[in-house]
C-alpha positions as CSV (number, residue, x, y, z in Angstrom):
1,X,-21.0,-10.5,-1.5
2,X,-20.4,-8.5,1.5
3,X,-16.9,-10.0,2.1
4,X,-14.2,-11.4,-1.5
5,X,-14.7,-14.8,-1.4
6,X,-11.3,-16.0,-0.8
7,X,-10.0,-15.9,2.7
8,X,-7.4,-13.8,4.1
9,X,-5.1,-17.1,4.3
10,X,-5.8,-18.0,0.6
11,X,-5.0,-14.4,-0.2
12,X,-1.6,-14.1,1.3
13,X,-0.9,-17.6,-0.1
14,X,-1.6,-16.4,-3.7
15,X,0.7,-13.0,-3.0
16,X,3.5,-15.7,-2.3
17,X,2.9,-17.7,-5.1
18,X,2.8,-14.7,-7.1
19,X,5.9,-12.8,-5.7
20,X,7.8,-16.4,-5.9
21,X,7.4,-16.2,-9.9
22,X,9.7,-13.0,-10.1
23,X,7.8,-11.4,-12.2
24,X,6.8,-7.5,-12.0
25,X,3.3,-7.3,-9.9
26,X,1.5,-3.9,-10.4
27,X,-0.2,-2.6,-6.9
28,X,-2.0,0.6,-7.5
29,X,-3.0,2.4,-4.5
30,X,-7.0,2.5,-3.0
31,X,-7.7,5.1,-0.5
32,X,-11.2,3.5,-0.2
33,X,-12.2,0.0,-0.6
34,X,-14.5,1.8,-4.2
35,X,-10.9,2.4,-5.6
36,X,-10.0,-1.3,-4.5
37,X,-12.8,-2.8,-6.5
38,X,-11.9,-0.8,-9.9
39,X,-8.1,-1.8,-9.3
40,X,-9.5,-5.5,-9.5
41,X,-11.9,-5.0,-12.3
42,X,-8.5,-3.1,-13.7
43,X,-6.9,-6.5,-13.6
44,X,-4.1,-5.2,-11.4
45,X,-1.9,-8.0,-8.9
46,X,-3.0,-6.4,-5.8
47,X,-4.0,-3.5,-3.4
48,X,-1.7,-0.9,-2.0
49,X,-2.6,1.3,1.2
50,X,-1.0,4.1,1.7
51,X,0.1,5.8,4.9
52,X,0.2,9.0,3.2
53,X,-3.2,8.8,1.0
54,X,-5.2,7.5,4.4
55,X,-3.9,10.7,6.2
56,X,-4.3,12.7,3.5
57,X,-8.0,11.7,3.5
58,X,-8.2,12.4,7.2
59,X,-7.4,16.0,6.2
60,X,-3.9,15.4,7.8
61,X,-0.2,15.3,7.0
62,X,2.1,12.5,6.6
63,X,3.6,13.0,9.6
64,X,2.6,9.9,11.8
65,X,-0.8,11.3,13.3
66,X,-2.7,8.2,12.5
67,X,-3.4,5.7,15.2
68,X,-3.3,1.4,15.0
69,X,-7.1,1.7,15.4
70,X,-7.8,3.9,12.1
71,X,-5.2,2.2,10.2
72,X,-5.7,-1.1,10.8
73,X,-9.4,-0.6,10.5
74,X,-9.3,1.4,7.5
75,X,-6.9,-1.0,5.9
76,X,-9.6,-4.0,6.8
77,X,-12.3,-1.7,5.0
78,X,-9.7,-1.9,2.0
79,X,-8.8,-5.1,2.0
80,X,-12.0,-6.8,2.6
81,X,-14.2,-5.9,-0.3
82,X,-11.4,-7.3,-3.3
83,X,-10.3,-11.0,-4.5
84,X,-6.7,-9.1,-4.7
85,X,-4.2,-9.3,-1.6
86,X,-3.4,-5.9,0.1
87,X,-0.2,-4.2,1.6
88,X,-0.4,-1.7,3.8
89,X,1.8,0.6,4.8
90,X,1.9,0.8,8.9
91,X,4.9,3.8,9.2
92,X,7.4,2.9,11.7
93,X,5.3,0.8,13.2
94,X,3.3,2.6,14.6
95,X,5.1,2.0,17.9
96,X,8.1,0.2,20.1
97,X,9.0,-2.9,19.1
98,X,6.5,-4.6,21.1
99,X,3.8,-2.4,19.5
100,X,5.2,-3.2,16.1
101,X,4.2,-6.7,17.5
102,X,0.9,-6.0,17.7
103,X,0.5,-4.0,14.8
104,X,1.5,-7.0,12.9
105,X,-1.1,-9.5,14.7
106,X,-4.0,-6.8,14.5
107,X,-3.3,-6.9,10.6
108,X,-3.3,-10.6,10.2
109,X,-6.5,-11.0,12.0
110,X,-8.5,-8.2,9.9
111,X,-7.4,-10.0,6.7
112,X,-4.3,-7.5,5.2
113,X,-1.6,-9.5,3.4
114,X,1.5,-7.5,4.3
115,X,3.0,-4.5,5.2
116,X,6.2,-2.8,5.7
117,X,7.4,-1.1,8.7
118,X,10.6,1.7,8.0
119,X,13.2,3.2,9.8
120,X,12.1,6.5,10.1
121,X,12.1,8.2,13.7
122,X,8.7,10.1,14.7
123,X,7.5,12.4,13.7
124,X,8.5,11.0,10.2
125,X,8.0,12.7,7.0
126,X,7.1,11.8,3.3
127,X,10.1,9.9,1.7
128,X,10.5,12.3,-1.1
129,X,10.9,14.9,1.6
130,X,14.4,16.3,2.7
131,X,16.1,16.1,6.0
132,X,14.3,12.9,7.4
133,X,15.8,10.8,10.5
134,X,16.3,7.6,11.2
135,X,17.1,5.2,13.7
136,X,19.9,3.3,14.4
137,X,20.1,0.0,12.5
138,X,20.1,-1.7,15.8
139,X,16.4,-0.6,17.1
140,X,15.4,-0.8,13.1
141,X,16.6,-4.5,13.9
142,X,14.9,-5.4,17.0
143,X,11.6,-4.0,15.5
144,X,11.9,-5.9,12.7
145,X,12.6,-9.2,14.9
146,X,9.5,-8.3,17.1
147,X,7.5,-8.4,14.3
148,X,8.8,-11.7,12.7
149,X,8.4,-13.2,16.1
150,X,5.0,-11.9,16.1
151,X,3.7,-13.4,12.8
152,X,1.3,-16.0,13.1
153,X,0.8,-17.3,9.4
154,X,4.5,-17.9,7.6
155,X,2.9,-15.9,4.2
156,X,2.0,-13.1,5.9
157,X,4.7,-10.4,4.2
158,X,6.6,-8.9,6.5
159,X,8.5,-5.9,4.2
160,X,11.6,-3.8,5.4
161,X,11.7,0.3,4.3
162,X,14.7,1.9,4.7
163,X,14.7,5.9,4.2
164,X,18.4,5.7,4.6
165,X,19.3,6.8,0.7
166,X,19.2,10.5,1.7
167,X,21.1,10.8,4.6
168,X,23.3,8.3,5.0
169,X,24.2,7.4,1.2
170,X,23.5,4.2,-0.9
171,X,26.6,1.7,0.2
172,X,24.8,2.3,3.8
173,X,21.6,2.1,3.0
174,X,22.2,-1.2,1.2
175,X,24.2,-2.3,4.7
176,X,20.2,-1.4,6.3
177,X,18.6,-3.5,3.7
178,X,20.8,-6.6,4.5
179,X,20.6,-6.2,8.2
180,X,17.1,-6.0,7.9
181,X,16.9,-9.4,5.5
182,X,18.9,-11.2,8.2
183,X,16.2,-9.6,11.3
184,X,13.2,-11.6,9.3
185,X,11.9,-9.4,6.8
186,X,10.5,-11.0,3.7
187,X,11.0,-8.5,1.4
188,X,12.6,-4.6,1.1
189,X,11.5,-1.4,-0.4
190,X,14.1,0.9,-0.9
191,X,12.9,4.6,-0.6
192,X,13.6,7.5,-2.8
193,X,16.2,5.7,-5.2
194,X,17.8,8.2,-7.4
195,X,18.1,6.7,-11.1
196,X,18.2,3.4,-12.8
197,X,22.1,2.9,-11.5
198,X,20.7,3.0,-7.6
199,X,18.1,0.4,-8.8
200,X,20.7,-1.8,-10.7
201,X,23.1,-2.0,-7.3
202,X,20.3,-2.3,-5.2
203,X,18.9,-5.4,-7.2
204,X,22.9,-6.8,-7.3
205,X,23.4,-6.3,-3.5
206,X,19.5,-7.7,-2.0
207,X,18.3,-11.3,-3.2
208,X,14.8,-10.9,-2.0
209,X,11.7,-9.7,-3.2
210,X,12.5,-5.6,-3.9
211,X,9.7,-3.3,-4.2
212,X,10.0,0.0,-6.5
213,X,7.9,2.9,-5.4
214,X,6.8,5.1,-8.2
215,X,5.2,8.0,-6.6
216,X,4.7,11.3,-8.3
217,X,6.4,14.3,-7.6
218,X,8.9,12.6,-5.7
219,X,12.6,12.2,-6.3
220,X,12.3,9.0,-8.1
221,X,11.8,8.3,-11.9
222,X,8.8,7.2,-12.6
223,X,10.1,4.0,-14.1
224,X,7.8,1.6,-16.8
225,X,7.0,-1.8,-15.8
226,X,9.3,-3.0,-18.6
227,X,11.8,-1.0,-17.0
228,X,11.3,-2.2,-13.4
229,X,11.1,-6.1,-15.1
230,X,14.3,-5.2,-16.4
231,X,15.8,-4.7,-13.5
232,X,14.5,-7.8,-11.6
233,X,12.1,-5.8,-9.4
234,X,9.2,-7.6,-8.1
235,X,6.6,-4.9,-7.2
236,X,5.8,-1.6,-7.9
237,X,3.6,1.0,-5.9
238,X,1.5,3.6,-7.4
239,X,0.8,4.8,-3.7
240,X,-1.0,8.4,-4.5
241,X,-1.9,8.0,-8.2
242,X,-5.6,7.7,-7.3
243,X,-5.8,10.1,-4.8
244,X,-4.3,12.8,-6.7
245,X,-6.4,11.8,-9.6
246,X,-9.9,11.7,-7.6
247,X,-8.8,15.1,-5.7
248,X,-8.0,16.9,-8.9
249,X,-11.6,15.6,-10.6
250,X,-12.8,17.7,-6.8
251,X,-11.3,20.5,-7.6
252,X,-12.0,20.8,-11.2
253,X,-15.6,20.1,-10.5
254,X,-16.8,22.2,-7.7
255,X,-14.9,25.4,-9.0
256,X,-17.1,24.9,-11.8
257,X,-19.9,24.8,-9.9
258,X,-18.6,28.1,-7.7
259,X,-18.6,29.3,-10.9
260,X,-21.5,28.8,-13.2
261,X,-23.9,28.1,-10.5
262,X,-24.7,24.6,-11.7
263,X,-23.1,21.2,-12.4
264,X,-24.6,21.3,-15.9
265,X,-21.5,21.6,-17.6
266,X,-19.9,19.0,-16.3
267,X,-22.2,16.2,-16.0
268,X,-20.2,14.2,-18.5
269,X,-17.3,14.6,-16.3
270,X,-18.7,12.0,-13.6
271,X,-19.1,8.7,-13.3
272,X,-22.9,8.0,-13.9
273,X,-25.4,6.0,-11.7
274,X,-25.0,3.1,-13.7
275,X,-21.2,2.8,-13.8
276,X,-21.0,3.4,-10.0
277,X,-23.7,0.7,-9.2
278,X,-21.9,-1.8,-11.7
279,X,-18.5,-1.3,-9.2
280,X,-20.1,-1.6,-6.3
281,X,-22.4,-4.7,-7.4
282,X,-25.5,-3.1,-7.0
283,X,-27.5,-6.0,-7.8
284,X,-25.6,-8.7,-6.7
285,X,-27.1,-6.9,-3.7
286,X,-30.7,-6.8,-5.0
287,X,-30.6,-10.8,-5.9
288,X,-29.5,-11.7,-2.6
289,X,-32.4,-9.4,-0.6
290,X,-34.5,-10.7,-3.5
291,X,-33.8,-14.1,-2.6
292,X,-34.2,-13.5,1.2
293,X,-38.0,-11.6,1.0
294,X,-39.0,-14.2,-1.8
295,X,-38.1,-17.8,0.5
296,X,-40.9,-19.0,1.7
297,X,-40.8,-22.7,4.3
């Protein structure tokens, strides 16, 4: 009730099994462990947790401001309440190599199934922004080999981002993604691919697990999932979508109330009392106090 029911090991063992079919899983993004439950009732393949959606709920940019502690713990808060396994984005690292270590032990212990760590130097910026910088392949490398070494249970995901697209090119970028393959990481997510052709050599040049990031307003098409199946992807990222939806729905909503000097209007907007108690299992919750005050010896 309070906790899914399958463990954290039984979780990442499923992602595996899942990833290892080839087939296109769908991971929407939850900013709050509510938006994790819908994305299961949704019938989605997992959890996404964005480094840019939990600092945009912090009230900050996605600049690298957020500590290990708020984003581990937040990403535990995430994770913990769905059946589904969770990726988490942790930045660069959120550190040196040896604190990309830990980042990766604190994430196993509170129950995440994977992340990916990029090659971004901090400060970093958004991926869709210009003029990022990155660090040398080498450091990108030892990183990466920290946090392999550090990896306690084999199924744990251990993804590779390279930002490299935009300033370096994609022959180099690709160089990045193989580099990173051979330091131990699982899986790579290419940032800010350009068109279906980037895709295509991407997919030609990498044999492992790619993921596709289809964020809006950035400088990537925002591909179908029969698209991304045909180009042999194997996950796609909707890191913002809920987010942007849930803040727009703010907006809209108090404006009105600015406005007219009521909520009357918009009543039918919102998500009613019943609806949000059938997410959060309201009485699953009721049963089990029931059950408690009602045993008698």
């Amino acid at each position: 009730m309070l906790f899914a029911k399958k463990t954290a090991a039984e979780k990442r063992a499923d992602f595996r099994k899942e990833l290892a079919t080839g087939r296109l899983l769908q991971l929407p993004g939850a900013h709050a462990p509510i938006v994790s439950l819908v994305i299961e009732e949704q019938g989605f393949d997992g959890i996404y947790i964005s480094g840019a959606a939990l600092s945009a709920e912090m009230g900050l940019p996605d600049i690298g401001l957020t500590t290990l502690t708020e984003v581990v713990q937040r990403g535990r808060q995430i994770a913990r309440v769905t059946e589904l396994p969770a990726l988490i984005d942790v930045d660069p690292g959120l550190g040196e190599p040896m604190s990309a270590a830990r980042t990766i032990q604190e994430l196993e212990e509170l129950g995440l199934a994977g992340c990916h760590l990029e090659d971004q130097v901090n400060p970093k910026r958004c991926g869709h922004l210009d003029n990022k910088s990155i660090v040398s392949t080498e450091e990108m490398v030892r990183k990466l080999r920290a946090a392999s070494d550090a990896k306690r249970d084999p199924n744990f995901l251990l993804m590779a981002r390279t930002d490299a697209r935009a300033s370096e090119g994609l022959d180099a970028a690709i160089d990045r993604m193989k580099a990173y393959v051979d330091a131990g990481a699982d899986a790579i997510f290419p940032e800010a691919l350009q068109g279906m052709e980037e895709y295509e050599a991407v997919r030609e040049a990498v044999d492992e697990p790619l993921l596709a990031n289809l964020t809006e307003f950035g400088k990537t098409p925002l591909l179908t999932k029969d698209e991304l199946t045909e180009l042999g992807y194997n996950i796609a990222i909707y890191p913002v979508t809920s987010l942007r939806l849930a803040m727009k729905a703010v907006e809209d909503g108090l404006a009105a109330i600015r406005e007219q000097g009521t909520q009357k209007d918009i009543v039918d907007r919102m998500q009613t009392r019943k609806r949000l108690y059938e997410v959060i299992r309201y009485e699953d919750y009721n049963a089990f106090d029931q059950d408690i005050f009602n045993f008698k010896v």
